[in-house]
C-alpha positions in Angstrom: 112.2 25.1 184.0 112.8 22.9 187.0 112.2 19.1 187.4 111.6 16.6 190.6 112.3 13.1 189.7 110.3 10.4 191.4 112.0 7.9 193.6 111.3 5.3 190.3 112.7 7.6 187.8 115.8 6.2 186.3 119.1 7.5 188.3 120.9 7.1 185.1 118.1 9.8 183.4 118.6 11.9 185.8 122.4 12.7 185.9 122.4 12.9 182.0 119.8 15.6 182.6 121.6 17.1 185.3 124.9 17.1 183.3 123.3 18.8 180.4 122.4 22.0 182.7 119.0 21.1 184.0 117.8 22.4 187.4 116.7 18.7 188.6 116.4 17.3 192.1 115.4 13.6 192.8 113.4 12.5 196.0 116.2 9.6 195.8 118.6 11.9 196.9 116.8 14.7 198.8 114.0 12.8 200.7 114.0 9.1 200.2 110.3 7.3 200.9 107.9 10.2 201.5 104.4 9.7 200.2 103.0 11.1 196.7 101.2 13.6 198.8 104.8 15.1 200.0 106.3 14.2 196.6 103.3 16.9 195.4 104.2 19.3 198.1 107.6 19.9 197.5 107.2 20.3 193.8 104.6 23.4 194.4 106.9 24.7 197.1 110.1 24.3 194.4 108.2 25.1 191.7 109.1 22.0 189.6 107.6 19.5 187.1 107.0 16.0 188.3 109.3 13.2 186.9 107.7 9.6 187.3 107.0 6.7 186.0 103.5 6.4 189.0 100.2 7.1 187.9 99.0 8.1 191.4 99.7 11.9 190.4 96.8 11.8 187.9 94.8 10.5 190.7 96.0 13.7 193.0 95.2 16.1 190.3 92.1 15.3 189.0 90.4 13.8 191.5 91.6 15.9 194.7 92.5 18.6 193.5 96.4 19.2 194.2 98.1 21.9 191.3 101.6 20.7 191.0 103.6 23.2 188.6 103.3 19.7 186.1 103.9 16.2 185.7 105.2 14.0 183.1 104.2 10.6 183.8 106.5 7.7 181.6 104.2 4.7 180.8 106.8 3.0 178.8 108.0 -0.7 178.0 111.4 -1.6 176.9 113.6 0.9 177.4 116.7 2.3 177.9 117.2 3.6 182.0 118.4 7.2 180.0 115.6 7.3 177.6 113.5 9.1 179.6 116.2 12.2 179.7 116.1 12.1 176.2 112.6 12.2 176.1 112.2 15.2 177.8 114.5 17.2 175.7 112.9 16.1 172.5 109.5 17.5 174.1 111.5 20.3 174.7 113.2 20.9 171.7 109.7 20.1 170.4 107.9 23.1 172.6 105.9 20.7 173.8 103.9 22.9 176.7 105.0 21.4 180.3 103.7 23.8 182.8 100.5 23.5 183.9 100.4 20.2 181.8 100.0 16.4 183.0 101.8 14.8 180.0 101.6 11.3 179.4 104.3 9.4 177.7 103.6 6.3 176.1 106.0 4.7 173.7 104.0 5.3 170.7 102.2 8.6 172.1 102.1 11.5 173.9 98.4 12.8 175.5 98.4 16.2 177.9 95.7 17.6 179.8 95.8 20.9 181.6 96.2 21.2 185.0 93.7 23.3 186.5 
């Protein structure tokens, strides 16, 4: 399973995902300031699961259209900047399904609905 971190997901998240073996790029890094639109792109072209903490990709999906490979969207208050890594390995270690899915994560729960 790959991941694409948004340009607002948490730096420190990211490395501790990265350092625990996860295939995991982050627009940051590899394309700084392109639009949602090319965020979407790139993560059907990679094949990975969107990383962000911007509700605009629920917008993208089920209202235009787009098919990203997934999207976990944080809505979350008071946290730690590595929480979100840990998240994501408890929905693993959880079997949460990811592909396909956009997964919200709220801090006291977790909705999905399938991509089409």
């Amino acid at each position: 399973m790959k991941f694409l971190a948004d340009e607002n997901f948490p730096i420190a998240a990211f490395r501790l995902l990265a350092e625990s073996g996860f295939d995991i790029k982050h627009i940051a890094y590899d394309m700084p300031s392109i639009t949602d639109i090319d965020v979407t792109h790139f993560s059907i072209e990679e094949g990975r699961i969107i990383l962000t903490f911007d509700s605009d990709y629920g917008t993208l999906i089920f209202k235009f259209g787009y098919q990203p490979p997934g999207v976990i969207y944080f809505r979350l208050t008071n946290i730690k900047a590595e929480d979100p890594a840990y998240i994501i390995m408890n929905l693993l270690k959880a079997n949460y399904q990811l592909e396909r899915m956009h997964t919200v994560v709220e801090n006291d729960k977790i909705r999905q609905r399938r991509i089409k």
